[in-house]
Structures are given as C-alpha cells and as structure tokens.
C-alpha positions as CSV (number, residue, x, y, z in Angstrom):
1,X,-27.5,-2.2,3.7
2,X,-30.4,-1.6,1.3
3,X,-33.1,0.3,1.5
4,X,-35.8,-0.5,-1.3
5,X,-38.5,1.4,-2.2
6,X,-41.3,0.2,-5.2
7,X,-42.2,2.3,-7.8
8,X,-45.2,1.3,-10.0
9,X,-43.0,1.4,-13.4
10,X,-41.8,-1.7,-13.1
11,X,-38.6,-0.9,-11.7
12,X,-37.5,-1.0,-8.2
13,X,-34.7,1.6,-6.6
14,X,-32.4,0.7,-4.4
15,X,-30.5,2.8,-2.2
16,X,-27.1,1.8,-1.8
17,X,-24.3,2.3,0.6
18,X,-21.2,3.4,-0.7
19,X,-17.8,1.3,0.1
20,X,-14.9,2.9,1.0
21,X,-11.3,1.9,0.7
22,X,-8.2,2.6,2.0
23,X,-4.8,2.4,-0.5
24,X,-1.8,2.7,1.6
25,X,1.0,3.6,-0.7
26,X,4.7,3.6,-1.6
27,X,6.7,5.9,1.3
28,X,9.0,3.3,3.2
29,X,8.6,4.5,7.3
30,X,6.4,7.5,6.3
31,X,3.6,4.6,5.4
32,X,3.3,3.9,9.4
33,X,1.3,7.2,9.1
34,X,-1.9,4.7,8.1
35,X,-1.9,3.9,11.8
36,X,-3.0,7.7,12.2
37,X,-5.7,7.5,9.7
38,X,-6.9,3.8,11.3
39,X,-7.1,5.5,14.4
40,X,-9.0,8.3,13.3
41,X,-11.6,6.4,11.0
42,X,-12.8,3.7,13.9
43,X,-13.3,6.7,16.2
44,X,-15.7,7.5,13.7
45,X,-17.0,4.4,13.5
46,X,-16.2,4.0,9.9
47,X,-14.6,0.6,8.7
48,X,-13.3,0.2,5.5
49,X,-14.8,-2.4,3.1
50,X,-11.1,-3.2,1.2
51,X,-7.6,-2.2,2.3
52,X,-5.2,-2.1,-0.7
53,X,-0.9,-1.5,0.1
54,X,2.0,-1.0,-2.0
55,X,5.5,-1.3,-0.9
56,X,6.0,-0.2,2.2
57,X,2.2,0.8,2.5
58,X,1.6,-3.2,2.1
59,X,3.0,-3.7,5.7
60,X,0.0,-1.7,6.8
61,X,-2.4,-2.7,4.8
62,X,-1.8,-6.0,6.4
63,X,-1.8,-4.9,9.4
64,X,-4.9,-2.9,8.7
65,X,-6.7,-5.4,7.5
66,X,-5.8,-7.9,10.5
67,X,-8.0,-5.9,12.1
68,X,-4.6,-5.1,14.6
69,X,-5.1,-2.2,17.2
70,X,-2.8,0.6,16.6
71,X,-0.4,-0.4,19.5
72,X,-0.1,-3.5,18.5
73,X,0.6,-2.7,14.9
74,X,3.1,-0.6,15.1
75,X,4.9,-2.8,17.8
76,X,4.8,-5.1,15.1
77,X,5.9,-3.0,12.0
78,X,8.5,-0.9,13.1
79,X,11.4,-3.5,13.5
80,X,11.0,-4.2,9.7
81,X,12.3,-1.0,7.9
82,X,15.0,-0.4,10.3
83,X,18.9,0.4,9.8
84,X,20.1,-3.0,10.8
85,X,17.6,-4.1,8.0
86,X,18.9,-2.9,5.0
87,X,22.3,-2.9,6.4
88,X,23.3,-6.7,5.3
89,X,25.9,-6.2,3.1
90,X,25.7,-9.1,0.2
91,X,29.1,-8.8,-0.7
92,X,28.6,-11.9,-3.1
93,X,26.0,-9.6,-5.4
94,X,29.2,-6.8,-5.7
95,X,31.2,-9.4,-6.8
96,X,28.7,-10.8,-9.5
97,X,28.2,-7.2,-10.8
98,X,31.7,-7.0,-11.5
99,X,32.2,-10.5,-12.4
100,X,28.9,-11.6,-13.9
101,X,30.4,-13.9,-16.4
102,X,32.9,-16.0,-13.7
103,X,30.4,-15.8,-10.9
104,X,27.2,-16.0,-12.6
105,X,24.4,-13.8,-13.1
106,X,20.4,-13.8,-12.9
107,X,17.3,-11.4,-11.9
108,X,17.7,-12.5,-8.7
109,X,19.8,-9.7,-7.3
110,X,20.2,-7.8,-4.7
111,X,23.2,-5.9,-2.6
112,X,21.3,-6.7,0.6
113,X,20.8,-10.1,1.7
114,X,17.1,-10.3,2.9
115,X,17.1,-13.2,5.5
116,X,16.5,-10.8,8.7
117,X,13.8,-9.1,6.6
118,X,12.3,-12.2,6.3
119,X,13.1,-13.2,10.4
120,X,11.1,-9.7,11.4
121,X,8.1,-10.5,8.4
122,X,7.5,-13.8,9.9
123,X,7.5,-12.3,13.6
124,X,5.2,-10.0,12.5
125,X,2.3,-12.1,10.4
126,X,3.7,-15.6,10.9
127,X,1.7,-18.1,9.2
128,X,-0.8,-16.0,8.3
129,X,-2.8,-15.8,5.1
130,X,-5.0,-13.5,3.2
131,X,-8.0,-15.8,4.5
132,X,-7.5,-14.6,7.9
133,X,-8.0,-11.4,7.4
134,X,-11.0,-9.1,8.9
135,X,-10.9,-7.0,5.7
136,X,-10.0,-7.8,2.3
137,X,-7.1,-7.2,1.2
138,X,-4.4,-6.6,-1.7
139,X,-1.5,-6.1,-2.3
140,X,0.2,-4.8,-5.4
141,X,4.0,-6.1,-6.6
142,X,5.5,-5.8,-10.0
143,X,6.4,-8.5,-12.7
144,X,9.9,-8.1,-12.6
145,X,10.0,-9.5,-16.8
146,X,6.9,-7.8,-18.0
147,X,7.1,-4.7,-15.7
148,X,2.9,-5.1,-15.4
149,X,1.3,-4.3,-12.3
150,X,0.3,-8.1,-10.2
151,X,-2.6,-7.8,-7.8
152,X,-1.9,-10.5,-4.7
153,X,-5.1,-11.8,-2.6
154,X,-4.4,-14.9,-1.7
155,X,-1.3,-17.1,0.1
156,X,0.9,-16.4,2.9
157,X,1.0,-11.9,4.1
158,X,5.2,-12.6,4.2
159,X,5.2,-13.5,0.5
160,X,3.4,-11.0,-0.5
161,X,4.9,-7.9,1.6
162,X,8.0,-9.2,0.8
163,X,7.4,-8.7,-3.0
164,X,6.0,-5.8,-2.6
165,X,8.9,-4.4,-0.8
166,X,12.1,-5.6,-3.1
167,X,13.1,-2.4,-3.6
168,X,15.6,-3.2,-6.8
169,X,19.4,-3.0,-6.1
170,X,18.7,-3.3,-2.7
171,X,16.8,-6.4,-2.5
172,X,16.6,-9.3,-5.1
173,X,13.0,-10.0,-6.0
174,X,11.0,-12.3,-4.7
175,X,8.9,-15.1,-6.8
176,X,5.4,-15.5,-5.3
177,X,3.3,-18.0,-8.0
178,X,6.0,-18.3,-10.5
179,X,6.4,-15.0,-11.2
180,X,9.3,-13.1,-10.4
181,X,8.3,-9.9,-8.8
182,X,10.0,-6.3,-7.1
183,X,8.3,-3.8,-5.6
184,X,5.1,-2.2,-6.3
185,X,5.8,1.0,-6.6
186,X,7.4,0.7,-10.1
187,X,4.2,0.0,-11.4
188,X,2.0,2.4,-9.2
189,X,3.1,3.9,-5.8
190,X,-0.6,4.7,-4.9
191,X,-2.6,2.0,-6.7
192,X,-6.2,3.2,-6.5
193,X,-7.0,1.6,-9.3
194,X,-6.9,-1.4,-7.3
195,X,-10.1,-0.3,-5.2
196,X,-11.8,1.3,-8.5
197,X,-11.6,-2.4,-9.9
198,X,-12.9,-3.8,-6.8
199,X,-15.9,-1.5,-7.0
200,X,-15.4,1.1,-4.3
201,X,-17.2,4.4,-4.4
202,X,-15.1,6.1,-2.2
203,X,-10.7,6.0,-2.0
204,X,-8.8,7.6,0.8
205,X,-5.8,7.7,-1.1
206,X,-2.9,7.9,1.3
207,X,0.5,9.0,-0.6
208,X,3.7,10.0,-0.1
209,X,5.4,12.3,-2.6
210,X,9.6,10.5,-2.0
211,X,12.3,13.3,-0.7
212,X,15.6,13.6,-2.7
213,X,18.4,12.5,-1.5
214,X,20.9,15.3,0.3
215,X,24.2,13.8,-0.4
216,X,25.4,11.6,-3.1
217,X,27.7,9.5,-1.4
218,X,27.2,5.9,-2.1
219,X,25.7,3.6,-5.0
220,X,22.5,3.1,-2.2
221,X,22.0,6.5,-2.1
222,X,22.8,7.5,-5.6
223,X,19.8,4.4,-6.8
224,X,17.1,6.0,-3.8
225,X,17.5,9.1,-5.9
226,X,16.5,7.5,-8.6
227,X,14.0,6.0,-7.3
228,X,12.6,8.9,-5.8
229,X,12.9,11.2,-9.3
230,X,11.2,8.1,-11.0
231,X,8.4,7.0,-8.0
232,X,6.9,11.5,-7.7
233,X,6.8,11.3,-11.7
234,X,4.8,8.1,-11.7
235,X,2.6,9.2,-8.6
236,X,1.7,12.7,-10.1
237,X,0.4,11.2,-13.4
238,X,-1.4,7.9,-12.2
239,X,-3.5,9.9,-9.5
240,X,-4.4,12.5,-12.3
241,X,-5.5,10.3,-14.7
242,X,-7.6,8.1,-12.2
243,X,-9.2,11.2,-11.5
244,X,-10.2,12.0,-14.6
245,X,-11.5,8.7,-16.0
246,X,-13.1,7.2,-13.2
247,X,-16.4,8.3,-10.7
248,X,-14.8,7.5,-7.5
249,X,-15.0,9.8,-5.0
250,X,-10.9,9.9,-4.3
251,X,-9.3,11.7,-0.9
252,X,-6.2,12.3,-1.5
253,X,-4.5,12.0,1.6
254,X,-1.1,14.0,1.7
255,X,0.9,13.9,5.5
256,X,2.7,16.7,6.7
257,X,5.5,16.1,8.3
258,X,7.0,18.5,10.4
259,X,10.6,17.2,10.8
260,X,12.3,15.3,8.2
261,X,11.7,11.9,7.9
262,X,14.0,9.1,6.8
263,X,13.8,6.3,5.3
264,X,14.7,4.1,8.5
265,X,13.9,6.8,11.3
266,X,11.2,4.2,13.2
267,X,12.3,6.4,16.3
268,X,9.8,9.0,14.7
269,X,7.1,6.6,15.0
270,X,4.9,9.4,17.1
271,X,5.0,11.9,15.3
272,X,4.5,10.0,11.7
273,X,1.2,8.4,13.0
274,X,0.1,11.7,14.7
275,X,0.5,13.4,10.8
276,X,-1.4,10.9,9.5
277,X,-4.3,11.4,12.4
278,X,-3.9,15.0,11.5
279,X,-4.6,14.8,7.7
280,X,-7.1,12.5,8.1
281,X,-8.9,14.8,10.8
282,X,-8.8,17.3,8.4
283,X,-10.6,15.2,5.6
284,X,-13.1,13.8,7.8
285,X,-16.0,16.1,7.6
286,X,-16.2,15.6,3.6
287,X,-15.9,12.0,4.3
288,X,-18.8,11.6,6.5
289,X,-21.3,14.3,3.8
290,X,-20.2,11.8,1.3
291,X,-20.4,8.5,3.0
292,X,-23.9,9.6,4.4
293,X,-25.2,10.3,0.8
294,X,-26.6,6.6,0.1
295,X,-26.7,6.0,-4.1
296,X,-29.8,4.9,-5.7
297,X,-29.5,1.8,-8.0
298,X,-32.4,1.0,-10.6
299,X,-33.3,-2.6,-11.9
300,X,-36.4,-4.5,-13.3
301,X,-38.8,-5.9,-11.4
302,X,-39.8,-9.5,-12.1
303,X,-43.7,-10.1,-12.7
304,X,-45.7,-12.6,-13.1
305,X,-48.1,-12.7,-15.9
C-alpha cells in the first residue's frame, strides 16, 4: 500500500511498505521448526511477501508458500527425512567406487538409491508447480560442475526439493533444466541473499548451526562430519558479510533446542516446531517496530508545460 503525499518541489514522496521474507535454511529435521515461526507470524497477522528454502529448509518453504496450515504441513513433511529414507542401501554405487573403471563411473552418484524419496516428494506436492503457489517462492540448489549457487522459481516443487536436498555421497544429484545440481547448502545454507535480490527490506533468517557427529563409525557418518565442519564455516561468514554490505533489516532466527536433535528424529516433531514458535515469539516485538515504520520513496513529478 502507498500512501502519497505532494510536495510543491516537484517531487512526490511515497511512503512505502516494507516486504518481508522468510529464508528457511540448511538443518535436515531441525528445518520443520519453520512451522513454529508460520504459526507465530499469521497469529500476527503478518504474511510474508517471498519464501526462500535451502536443503531441507526447501521442504518448508514449499510448504510455506502453499499457503498449507501447520497440521497439514507437517503431516506432509515428516515422512521425507526419515530413517527408512536414507536407509536404501545402493550397493551398485559401492561397487563403482571401488571399480569405477569395470563398472563405470559419472557425477551421478550416490550410496542411497532415492526412489522412496521421490515416492514421499510426490505424495507430498504431487503435480504441483511454482505457479500454484500463494507466495513466491525459491529455492536454492548448487551446480554440481561450477559449484555456483542456481536460484529455482519455476517447474515442478519435486524437482526442485529434490535438488536441493542431494546431500553428496548420500544422494546422486539431480538435473533440473540441464544442469546437474546437489544440495544447496554447499553454496549457502541460509541464502538471504536470495530475498536481498528480490528486493526485500526485512529477512527473518531462520538457521541452523549443523551438530558434530558423536561417533565415527561409518563412511555416512564420517562424510555428515564433514559436512557439518564445512556447512557452520560457510553459514558464519555468508550471514556476516550480508550484514555488512547490504540495508536489509535481517532477523536472525537461531532455535534452541532443548534435547538433541537428529538428523531423522521426526518423532521430535513437537518440540522442533514449539522452538521455532519460541524464537520467533522472542523476535516479534522488533519485527512489528520495524514492519510498522513505512519508508518514504522520492520521485519526479510529471508536469505539463
């Protein structure tokens, strides 16, 4: 909504409201904690203008911007991250990594086989498309050749949460447009400067900072480490420079989780969305001050002479 107001200079001011967007990023099951936040923010009465996920955050940002209740979306979501999941042994990939020269060998690896991912995406968004959703929406993937960040807003929600989510060793990326891509935290687990491009004023940034693994005892485990070391390093110095080179107004939004939560611990469903309803309560306040502080913008007026 504008509000205009004429001034005699020749100019006219226009006050502004300011958009807000939500970036869901990287944290596998702990990213079901955006249905605390959703829950929190239409209380309010606040809507966000974009919805932006990465990795796991994608499924929610989907979800999100489906305009899905909380109930529903979490019905939906939490058979896709599960155990049984990332439990399909491809016993064809350990073979090419020993034997890549008899058996062959290309990008597209992965020592899980993917198809009941797949089954659970397409029970979850079926046929459904970026153009039927209530709020735009992106979702962030990396080119698996160039290693540059790929912004997808268009097509079906499977492809793109799907690529988002090839976590690499475990799944074998996933080519959406040509391009073969893995998952999107590589290139940024909290990719704000997603919403920054698409002009929002205001980011609820909602990150997860990845746990080390306890044990070393399997590849998996021994690669999530990896990961993990790799994804807080990332994380830490994307979110300070966006900070520092951009004017948006950025809430962090950091969960606190009283238990430990796994990667595949759906069970804790509860208590993840209730910490993400908490740290959201908590940030609430500042957002209303700043979303109520409308921005002037100044242009020309046109005259006739």
């Amino acid at each position: 909504m504008f509000y205009k107001l004429m001034e005699h200079t020749g100019t006219k001011r226009e006050m502004k409201r300011k958009r807000i967007a939500l970036v869901i990023g990287a944290g596998s099951v702990k990213c079901a904690a955006a249905l605390g936040v959703l829950r929190v923010l239409r209380q309010a009465g606040i809507v966000p203008d974009l919805v932006v996920g990465c990795s796991g955050g994608a499924l929610y940002a989907a979800a999100v911007a489906l305009g899905l209740d909380v109930a529903t979306a979490a019905s939906r979501t939490r058979q896709i991250w599960t155990r049984d999941v990332t439990g399909q042994r491809n016993r064809h990939a350990l073979l090419q990594a020993v034997l890549p020269k008899q058996l062959g060998f290309d990008g597209r690896f992965g020592l899980r086989h993917d198809a009941l991912m797949r089954q659970r995406l397409d029970d979850a968004f079926g046929s459904q498309t970026f153009a039927d959703t209530q709020i735009p929406l992106f979702i962030t993937a990396t080119d698996f050749m160039t290693g540059e960040q790929v912004v997808l807003d268009n097509g079906r929600l499977t492809d793109a949460v799907r690529a988002s989510m090839a976590t690499p060793f475990v799944f074998a990326p996933w080519e959406v447009d040509g391009r073969l891509l893995v998952d999107g935290y590589l290139s940024d687990p909290l990719p704000v400067n997603v919403a920054i491009r698409e002009g929002a004023d205001v980011i609820l940034a909602l990150g997860f900072e990845s746990p080390g693994q306890h044990t070393m005892d399997s590849p998996l485990r021994y690669a999530f480490q990896l990961s993990s070391i790799m994804t807080n390093s990332i994380f830490k110095a994307r979110l300070a420079f966006h900070n520092l080179a951009h004017h948006a107004e950025i809430l962090l939004l950091l969960p606190q989780f009283r238990q430990r939560i796994g990667l595949f611990d759906t069970d804790k469903f509860p208590a993840i969305i209730t910490a993400g309803e908490e740290v959201m309560q908590a940030h609430l306040p500042y957002l209303q001050t700043v979303i109520s502080e409308q921005y002037s913008v100044i242009s020309e007026l046109k005259t006739d002479h």
